[in-house]
LUMDODO-962377 format. One record per residue: residue in three letters; z, y negated, x negated of N, C-alpha, C in turn. Coordinates in steps of 0.2 Angstrom, whole numbers, plus 5000, padded with zeros to 4 digits. Atoms other than C-alpha are relative to their C-alpha. Layout:
<recs>
ALAZYXZYXZYX ...
</recs>
This chain:
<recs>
UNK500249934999524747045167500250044995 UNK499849945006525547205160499650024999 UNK500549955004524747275146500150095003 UNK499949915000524747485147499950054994 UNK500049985010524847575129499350055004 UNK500649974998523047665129500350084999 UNK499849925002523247855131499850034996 UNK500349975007523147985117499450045001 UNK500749975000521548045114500150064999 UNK499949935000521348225118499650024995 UNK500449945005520448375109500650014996 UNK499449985004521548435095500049964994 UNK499950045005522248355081499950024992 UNK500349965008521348385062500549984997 UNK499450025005522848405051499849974994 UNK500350055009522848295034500150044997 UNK500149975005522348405021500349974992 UNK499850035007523148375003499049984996 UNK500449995003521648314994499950054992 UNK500349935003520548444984500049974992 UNK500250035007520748444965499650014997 UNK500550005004519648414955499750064996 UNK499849955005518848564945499949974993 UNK499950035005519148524927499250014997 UNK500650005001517548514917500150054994 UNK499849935006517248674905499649974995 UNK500250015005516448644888499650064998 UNK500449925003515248794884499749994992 UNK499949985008515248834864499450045001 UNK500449975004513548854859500150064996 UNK499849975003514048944846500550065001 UNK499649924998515049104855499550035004 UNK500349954997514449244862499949995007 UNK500150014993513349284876500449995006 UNK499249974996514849354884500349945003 UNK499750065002515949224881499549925006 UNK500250054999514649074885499850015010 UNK500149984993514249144904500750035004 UNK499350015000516049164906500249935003 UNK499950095003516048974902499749955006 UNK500350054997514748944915500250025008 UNK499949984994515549024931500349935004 UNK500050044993515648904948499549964998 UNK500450055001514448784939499249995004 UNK500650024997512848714946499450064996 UNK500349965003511548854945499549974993 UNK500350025006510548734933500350014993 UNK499749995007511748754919500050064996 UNK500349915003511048954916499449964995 UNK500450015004509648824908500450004994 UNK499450005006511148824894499750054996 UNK499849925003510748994890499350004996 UNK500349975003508948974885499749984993 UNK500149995005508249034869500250084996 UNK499849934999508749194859500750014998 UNK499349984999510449294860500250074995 UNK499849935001511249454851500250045006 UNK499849934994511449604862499950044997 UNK500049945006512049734851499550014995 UNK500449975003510549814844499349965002 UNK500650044999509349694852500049935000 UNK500150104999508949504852499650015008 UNK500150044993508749444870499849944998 UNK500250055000507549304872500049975006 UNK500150004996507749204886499449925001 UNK500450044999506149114890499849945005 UNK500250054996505949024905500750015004 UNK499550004996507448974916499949955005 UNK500150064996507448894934500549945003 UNK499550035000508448754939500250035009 UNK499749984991508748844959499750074999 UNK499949944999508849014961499450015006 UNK500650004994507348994976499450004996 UNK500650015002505948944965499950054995 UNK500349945004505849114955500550014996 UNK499649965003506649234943499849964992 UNK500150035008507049184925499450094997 UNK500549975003505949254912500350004994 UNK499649965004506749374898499350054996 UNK500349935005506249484881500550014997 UNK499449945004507149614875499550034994 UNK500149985007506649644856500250044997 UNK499849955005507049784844499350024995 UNK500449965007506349834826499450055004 UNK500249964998505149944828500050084996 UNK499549965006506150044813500450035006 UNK499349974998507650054824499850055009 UNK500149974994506650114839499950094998 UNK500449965000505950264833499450004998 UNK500650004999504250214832499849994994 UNK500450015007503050234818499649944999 UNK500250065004502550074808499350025003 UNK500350004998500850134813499749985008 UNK500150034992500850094832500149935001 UNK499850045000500949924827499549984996 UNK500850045006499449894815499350025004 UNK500849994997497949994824499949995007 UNK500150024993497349914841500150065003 UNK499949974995497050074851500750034999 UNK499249954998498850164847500349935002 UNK499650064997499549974849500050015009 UNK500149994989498750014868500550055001 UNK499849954997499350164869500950025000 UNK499450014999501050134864500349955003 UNK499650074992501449964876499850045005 UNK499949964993500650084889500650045000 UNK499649945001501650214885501049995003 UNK499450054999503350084883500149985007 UNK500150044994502950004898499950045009 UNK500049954992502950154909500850035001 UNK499449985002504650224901500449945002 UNK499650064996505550044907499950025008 UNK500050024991504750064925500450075001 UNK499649944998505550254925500949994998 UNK499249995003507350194916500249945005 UNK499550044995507250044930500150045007 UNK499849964993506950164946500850064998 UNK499449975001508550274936500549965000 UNK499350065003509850134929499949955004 UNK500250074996509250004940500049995009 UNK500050014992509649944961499350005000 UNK500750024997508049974970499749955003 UNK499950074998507249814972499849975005 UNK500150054991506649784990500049944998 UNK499950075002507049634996500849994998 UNK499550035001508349534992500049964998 UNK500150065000508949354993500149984992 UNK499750025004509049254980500349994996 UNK499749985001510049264968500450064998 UNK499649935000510649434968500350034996 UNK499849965006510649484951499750064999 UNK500349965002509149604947499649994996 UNK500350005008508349664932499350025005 UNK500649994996506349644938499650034996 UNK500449945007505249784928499350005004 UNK500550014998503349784932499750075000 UNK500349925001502749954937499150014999 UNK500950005002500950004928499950045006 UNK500249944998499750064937499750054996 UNK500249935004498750224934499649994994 UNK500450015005497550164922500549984993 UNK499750035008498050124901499649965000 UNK500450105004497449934900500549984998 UNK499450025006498349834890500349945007 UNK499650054995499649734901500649974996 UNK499650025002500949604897500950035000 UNK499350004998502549694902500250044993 UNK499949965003502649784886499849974994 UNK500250035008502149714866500350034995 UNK500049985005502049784853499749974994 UNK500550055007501849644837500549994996 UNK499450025003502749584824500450054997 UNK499449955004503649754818500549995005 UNK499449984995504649744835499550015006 UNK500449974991504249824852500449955005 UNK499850094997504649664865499850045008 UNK500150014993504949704884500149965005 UNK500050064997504649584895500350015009 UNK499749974993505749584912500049945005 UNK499950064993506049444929500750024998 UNK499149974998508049424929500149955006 UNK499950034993508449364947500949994997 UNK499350014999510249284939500549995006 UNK499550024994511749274951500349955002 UNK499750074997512149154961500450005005 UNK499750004993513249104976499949945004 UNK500150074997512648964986499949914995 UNK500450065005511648884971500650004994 UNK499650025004513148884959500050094997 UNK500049955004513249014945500750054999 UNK499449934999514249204946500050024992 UNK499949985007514749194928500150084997 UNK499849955001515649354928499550075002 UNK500549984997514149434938499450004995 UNK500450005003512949384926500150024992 UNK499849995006514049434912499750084998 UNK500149914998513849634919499249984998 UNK500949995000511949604921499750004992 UNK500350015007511649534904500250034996 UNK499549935005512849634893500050075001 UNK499949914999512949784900499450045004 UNK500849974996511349834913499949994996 UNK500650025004510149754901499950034993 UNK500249955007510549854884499950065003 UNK500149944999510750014894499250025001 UNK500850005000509149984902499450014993 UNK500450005008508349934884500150074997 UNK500049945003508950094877499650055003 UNK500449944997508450204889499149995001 UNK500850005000506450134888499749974994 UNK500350035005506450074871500250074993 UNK499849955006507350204859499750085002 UNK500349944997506350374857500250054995 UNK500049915003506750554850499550014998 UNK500649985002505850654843499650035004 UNK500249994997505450724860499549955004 UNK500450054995504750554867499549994993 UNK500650005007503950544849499350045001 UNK500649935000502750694853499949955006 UNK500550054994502350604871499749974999 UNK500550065001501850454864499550034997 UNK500549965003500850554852499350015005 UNK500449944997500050654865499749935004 UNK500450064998499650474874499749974997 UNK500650035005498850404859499450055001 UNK500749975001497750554858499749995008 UNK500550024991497150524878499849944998 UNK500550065001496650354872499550014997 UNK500550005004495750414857499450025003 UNK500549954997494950554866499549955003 UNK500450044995494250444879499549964997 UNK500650035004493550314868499550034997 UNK500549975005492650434856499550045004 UNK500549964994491950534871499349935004 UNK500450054997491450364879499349984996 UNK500550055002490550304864499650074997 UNK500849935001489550504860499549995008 UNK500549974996488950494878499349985000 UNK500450025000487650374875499450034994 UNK500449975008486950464858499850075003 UNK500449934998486750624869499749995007 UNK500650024996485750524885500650025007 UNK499450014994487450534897500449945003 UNK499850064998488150424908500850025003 UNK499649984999489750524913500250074999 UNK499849925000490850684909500850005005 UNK499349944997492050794918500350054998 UNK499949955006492950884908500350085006 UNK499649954997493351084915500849995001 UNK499250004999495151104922500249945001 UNK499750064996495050924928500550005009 UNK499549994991496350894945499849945001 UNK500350064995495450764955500550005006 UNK499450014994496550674967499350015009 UNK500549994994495850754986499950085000 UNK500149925001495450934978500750034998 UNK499549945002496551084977499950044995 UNK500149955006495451174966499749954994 UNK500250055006494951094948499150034999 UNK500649994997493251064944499850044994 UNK500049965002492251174937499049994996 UNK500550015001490251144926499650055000 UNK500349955000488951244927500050004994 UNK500350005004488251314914499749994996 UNK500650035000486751244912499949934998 UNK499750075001487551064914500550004995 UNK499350035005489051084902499749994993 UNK500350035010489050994884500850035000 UNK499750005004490251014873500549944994 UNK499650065003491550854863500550054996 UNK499450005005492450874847500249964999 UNK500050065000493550764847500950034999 UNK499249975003495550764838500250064999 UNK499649945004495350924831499950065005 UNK500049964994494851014848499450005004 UNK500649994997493351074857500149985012 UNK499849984993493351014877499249995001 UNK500649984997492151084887499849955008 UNK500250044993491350984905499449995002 UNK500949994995489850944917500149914996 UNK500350075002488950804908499449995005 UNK500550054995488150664920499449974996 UNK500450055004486350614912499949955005 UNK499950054997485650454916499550005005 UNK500550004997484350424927500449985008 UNK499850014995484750454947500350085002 UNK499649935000486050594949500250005009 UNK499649994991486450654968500450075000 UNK499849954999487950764973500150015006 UNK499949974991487850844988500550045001 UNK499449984996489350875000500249955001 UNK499550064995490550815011500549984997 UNK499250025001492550755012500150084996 UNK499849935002493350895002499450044995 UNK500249965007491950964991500249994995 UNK500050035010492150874976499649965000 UNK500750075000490550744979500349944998 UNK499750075000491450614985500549984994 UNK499650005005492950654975499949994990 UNK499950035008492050664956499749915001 UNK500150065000491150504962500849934998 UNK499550035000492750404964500450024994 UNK499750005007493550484947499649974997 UNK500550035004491950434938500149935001 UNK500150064999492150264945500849994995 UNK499650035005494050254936500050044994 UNK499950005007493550334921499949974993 UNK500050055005493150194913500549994996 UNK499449995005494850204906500450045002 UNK499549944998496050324902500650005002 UNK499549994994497250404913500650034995 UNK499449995001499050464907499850095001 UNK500349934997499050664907500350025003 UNK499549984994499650764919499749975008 UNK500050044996499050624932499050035002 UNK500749994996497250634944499449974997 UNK500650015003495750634934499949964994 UNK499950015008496650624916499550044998 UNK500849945006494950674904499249975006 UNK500550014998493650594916499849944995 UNK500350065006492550474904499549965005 UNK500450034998491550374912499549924995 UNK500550055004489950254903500349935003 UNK499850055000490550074899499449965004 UNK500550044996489749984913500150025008 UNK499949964996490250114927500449965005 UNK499550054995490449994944499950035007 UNK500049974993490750074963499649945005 UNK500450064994489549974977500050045002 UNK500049994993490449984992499749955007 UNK500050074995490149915008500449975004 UNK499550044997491149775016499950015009 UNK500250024993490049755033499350065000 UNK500649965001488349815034499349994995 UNK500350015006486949825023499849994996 UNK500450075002486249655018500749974995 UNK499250025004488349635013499850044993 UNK499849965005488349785002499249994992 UNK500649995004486249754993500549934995 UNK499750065006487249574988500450034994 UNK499549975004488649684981499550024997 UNK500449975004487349774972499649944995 UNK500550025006486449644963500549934996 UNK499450055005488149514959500250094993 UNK499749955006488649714949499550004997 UNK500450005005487049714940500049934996 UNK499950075002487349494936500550034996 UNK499450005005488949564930500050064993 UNK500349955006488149684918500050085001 UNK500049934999488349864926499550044999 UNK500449955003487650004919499750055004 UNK500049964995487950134930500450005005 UNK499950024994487950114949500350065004 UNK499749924996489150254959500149965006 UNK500050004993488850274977500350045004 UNK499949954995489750364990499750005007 UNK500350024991488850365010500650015004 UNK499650044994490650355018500249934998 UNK499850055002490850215010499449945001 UNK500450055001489250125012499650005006 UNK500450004995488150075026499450045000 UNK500449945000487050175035499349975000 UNK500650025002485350075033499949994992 UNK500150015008485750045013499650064997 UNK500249935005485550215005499550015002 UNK500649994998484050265013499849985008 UNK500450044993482750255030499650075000 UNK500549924997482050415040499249995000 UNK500649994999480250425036499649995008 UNK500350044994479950425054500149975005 UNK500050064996480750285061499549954994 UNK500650055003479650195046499550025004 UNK500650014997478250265055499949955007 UNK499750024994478750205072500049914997 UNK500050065002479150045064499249954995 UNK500550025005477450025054499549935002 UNK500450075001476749865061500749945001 UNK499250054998478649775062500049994991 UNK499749995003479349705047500750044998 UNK499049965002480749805037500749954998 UNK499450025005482449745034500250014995 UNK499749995008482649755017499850084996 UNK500049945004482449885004500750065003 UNK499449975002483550045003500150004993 UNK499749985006484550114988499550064998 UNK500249935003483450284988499149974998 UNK500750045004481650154986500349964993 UNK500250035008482250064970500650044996 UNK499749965004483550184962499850014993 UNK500649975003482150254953499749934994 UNK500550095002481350044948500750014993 UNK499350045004483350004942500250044993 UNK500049975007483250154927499450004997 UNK500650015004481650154923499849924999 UNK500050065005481449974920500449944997 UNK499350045002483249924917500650064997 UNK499749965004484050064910500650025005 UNK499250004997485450064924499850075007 UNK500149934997485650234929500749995006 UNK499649974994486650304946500250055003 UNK499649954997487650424954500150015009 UNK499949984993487650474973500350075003 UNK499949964997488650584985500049975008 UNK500250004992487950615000499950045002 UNK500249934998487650745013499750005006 UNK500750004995486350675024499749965000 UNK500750035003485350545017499750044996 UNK500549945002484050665014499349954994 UNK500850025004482750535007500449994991 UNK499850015007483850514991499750074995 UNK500149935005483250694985499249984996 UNK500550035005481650594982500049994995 UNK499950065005482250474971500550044996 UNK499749975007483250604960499950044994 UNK500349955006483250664944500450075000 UNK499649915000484650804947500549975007 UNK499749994993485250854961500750054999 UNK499549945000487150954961500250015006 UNK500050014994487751034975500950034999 UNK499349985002489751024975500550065005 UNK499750004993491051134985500750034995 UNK499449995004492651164981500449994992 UNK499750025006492951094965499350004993 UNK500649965004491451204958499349965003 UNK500750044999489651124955499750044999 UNK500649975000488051194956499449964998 UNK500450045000486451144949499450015006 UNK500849984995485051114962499549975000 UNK500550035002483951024954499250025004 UNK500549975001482451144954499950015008 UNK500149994994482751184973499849945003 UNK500350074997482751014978499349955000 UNK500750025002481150964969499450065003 UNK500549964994480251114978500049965008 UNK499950054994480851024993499549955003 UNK500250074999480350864992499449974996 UNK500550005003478750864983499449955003 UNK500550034996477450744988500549925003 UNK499750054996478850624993500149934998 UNK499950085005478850424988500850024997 UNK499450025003480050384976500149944997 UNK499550055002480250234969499349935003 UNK500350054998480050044974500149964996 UNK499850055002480049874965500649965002 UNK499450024998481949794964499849934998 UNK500150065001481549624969500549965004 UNK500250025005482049504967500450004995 UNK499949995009482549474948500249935000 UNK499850065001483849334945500449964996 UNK499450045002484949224936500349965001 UNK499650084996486249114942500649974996 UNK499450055003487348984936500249995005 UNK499450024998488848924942500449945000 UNK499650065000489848754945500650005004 UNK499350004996491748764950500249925000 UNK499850074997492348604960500650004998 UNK499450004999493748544959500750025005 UNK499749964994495248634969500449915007 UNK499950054994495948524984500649984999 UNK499250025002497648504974499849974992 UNK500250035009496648424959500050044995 UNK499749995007497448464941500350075001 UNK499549934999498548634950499350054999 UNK500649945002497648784942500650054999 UNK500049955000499048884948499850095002 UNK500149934998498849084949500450025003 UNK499349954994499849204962499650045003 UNK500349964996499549334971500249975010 UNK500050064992499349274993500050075005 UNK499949924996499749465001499650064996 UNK500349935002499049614998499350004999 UNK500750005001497049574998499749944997 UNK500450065003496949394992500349984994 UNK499950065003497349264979500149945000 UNK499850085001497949104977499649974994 UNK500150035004497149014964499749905002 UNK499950064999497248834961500149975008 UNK499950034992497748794980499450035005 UNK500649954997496148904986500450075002 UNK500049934999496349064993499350044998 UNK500649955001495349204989500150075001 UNK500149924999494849364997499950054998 UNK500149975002494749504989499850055005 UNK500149954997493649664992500550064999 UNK499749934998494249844994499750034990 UNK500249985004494049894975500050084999 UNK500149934999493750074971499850014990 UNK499150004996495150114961499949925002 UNK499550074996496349994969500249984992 UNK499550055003496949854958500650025003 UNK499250005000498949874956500049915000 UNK499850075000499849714957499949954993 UNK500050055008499849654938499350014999 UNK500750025003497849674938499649955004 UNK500150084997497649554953500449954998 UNK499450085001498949424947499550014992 UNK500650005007497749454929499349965002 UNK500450034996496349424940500149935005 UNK500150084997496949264948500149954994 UNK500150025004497349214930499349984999 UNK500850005003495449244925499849965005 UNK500550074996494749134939500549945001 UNK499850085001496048994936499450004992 UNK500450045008495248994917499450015001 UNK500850025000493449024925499949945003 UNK500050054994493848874937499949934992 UNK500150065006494048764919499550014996 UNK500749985004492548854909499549955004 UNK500450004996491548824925500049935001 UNK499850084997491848614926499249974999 UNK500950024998489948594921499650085002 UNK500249955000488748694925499850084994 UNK499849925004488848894915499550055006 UNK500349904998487649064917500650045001 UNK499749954998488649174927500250044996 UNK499949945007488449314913500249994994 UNK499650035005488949194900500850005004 UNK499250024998490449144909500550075001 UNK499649965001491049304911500150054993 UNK499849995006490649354895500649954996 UNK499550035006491749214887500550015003 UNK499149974999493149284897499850064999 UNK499849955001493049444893500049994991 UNK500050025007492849384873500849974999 UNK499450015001494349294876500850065001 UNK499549975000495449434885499950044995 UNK499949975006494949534869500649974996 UNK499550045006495749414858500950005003 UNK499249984996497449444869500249915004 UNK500250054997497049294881500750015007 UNK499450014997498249364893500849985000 UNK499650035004499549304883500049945002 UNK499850055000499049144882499949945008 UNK500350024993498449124902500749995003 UNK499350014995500249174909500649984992 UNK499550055005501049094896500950075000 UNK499549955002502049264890500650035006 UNK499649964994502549334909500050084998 UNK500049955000502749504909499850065007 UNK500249954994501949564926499249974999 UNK500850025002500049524919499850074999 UNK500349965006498649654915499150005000 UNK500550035000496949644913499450035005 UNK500349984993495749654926499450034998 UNK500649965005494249764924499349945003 UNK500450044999492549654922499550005008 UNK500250004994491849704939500249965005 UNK499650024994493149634949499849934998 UNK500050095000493149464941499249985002 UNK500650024997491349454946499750005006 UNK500050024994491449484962500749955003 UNK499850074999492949384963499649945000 UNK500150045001492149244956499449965004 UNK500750014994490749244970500449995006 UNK499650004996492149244982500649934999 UNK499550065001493049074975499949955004 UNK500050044999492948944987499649954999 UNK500150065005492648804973499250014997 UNK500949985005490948904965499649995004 UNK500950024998489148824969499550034995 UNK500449945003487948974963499249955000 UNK500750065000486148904958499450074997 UNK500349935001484849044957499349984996 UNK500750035005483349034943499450064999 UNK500449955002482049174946499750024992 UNK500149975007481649254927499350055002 UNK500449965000480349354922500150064998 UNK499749934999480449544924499950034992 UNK499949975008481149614907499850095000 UNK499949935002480949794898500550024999 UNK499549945000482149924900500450014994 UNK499750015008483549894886500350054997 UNK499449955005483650034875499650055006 UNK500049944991482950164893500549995000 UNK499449964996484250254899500649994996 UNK499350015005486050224893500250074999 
</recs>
């Protein structure tokens, strides 16, 4: 039997390639310059940028490089840029006394986010690797935040570097631009100051001062909040303006500022959208700390304890909210009525009649407002311009329009004479707290999970609508705080203890040791971690009725 040769197999024929050579192996010399050493590490396996960490010279600065990842997907490295605080500019003094140390990391720390929107690609998205410098833009508020430090006799900026990559392997040449030549400019441009940015910082220190010293006369003269004249509320075109009658007077750095002082008790500001009601409420609510000047409701002071109860749902939702902010220690309670449900605030006299052999649904806000200062010293704030039973329940009435307030006290109490005023706030509680363990065991990490939630330890958590708005670095501070209340909390802890011992701690500079020296932290105000922490998945609350205390101190 003839064989027959097999035919050639079709498709086309893959040419022999010379084999690919080798690439030689580089040797990278500890010992030479950044420059040089990132030079050294070009084609190499992204992981080999861990080479680089620890600290560097950059002309006038020491670069620290902190944390390095081994893949360009799992996050941005983590960088400090240091200098003197001699060679900055900056007086030896903003380094020894806490509130200028505040007011100059604020101050630093705004001057970066403005020299990275100038010198720096705007940073959307972008993939991995790209090669940008990541700068933590503050919010409005002066809290103390990680992006900025002021220790040691050097001022220390803390950045994200997204080094460059190409398909996991290191763009040496790329990384050489970014670190040598972006990263000083940047640095000069937000660290080195004139004698014109010298007078800024100045004038920023004195907006701290001021605020504190105003903060701590209000309660020696029976106030629970000012507004200073010539305030620009964000909403209002016109600034506001005191009466009379209601204006005190603050000296304070050498200067007399005049404004409408809020006593304690139960203050109602009548009007709508656009009077100023709503408007000073919600400044009062962020004056607990000071604003930058120039900016919406720079000079607004408000009493340490100053917490907003809004509502999420309807009523029964927002009274919880009301009594987790007094567990958390609130002083003074500010209301707005678009904000809050419409059975909270008050109840028309004559649907009570109508309803008089039914039970009621719960208290309003305008029967025990009255209870909550007089036997608990926790004064409030309301703008409204239709719950009319609030005019009961107050001690001053203003009536806002345009920027400009009035007092209407007098008229109002002609009014409403004869009218119930106050209820018993019951009930009266104490709760402790036990945090389980998370679903991922030992993982106690923090991150932010979109726009309204949290991540912590493997938990999600929802946040509400705060009033201000949390910025990005006071929730990522905030899911800090509830991973280290989740380890506080592993036996059972009093609510009020618990948050006290974190707020003891972020004194002592705890955000430091929570983010293990990130630079997009900042501290969360004590309100929010307490309605956080009611909101944690893992927390089992245990309630212990108490007995009904005296009024600490009356009125704040």
């Amino acid at each position: 039997m003839n064989r027959h040769p097999r035919p050639p197999r079709s498709g086309p024929v893959r040419p022999a390639y010379p084999p690919r050579p080798s690439r030689p192996r580089v040797t990278v010399d500890r010992d030479a310059g950044l420059a040089d050493r990132l030079e050294a590490l070009d084609g190499r396996p992204f992981a080999a940028y861990r080479t680089l960490r620890g600290e560097h010279a950059l002309d006038e600065f020491r670069l620290v490089l902190d944390q390095v990842p081994g893949d360009p997907a799992t996050g941005p490295a983590r960088a400090r840029i240091r200098l003197p605080l001699s060679n900055a500019g900056i007086p030896a003094a903003y380094g020894s006394d806490p509130v200028a140390r505040l007011a100059c990391e604020d101050f630093l720390a705004r001057a970066a986010a403005r020299a990275a929107e100038t010198l720096l690609a705007p940073e959307g998205h972008a993939a991995p690797g790209s090669g940008r410098i990541v700068v933590e833009r503050p919010g409005p508020a002066i809290v103390e935040r990680t992006s900025c430090r002021v220790l040691d006799g050097f001022a220390e900026l803390r950045v994200a570097l997204d080094l460059p990559a190409w398909e996991r392997t290191v763009r040496g040449r790329h990384a050489r631009a970014l670190l040598t030549e972006a990263l000083p400019r940047f640095a000069r441009a937000a660290l080195l100051l004139g004698s014109s940015r010298r007078e800024e910082l100045e004038q920023h220190h004195r907006t701290v001062v001021e605020h504190r010293e105003i903060r701590e006369a209000l309660r020696g003269r029976g106030l629970v909040a000012f507004v200073p004249d010539g305030a620009q509320l964000e909403g209002l075109r016109e600034r506001c303006r005191a009466p009379d009658g209601r204006a005190v007077e603050f000296h304070v750095g050498g200067r007399t500022i005049r404004g409408l002082g809020i006593p304690g008790g139960v203050t109602l500001l009548v009007g709508g959208p656009r009077s100023g009601a709503p408007e000073v409420v919600r400044a009062i609510a962020a004056g607990t700390e000071p604003r930058p000047a120039g900016t919406p409701g720079h000079g607004v002071v408000a009493a340490e304890g100053a917490v907003e109860v809004a509502a999420e749902g309807g009523a029964e939702s927002q009274r919880e909210r009301l009594r987790r902010a007094l567990e958390g220690g609130a002083r003074v309670l500010l209301l707005d009525e678009d904000r809050s449900a419409p059975a909270f605030l008050g109840r028309d006299p004559r649907l009570g009649r109508l309803l008089a052999d039914q039970p009621v649904a719960g208290w309003t806000f305008a029967d025990i407002a009255r209870d909550l200062d007089r036997t608990r010293g926790v004064a409030s704030i309301v703008a409204a311009e239709a719950t009319g039973e609030l005019l009961g329940a107050s001690d001053v009435v203003f009536v806002a329009m345009d920027g400009g307030i009035e007092d209407a006290t007098e008229a109002a109490r002609r009014g409403t004479a004869g009218s119930p005023t106050s209820r018993r706030f019951e009930p009266l509680e104490s709760r402790s707290v036990t945090i389980l363990s998370s679903p991922t065991g030992e993982d106690r990490r923090a991150e932010l999970a979109g726009a309204s939630s949290l991540r912590v330890g493997g938990a999600r958590v929802t946040l509400p609508a705060f009033e201000p708005p949390l910025d990005d670095a006071r929730r990522r501070g905030l899911a800090y705080a509830l991973a280290r209340a989740a380890a506080l909390g592993a036996e059972p802890i009093g609510v009020a203890e618990l948050i006290d011992t974190l707020e003891r701690e972020l004194d002592a500079g705890a955000l430091d040791t929570w983010g293990e020296r990130r630079g997009d932290l900042a501290r969360p105000p004590r309100s929010a971690i307490v309605e956080a922490l009611y909101r944690l998945p893992s927390a089992r609350f245990q309630a212990t009725r108490l007995e009904r205390p005296s009024p600490p101190g009356g009125r704040p």
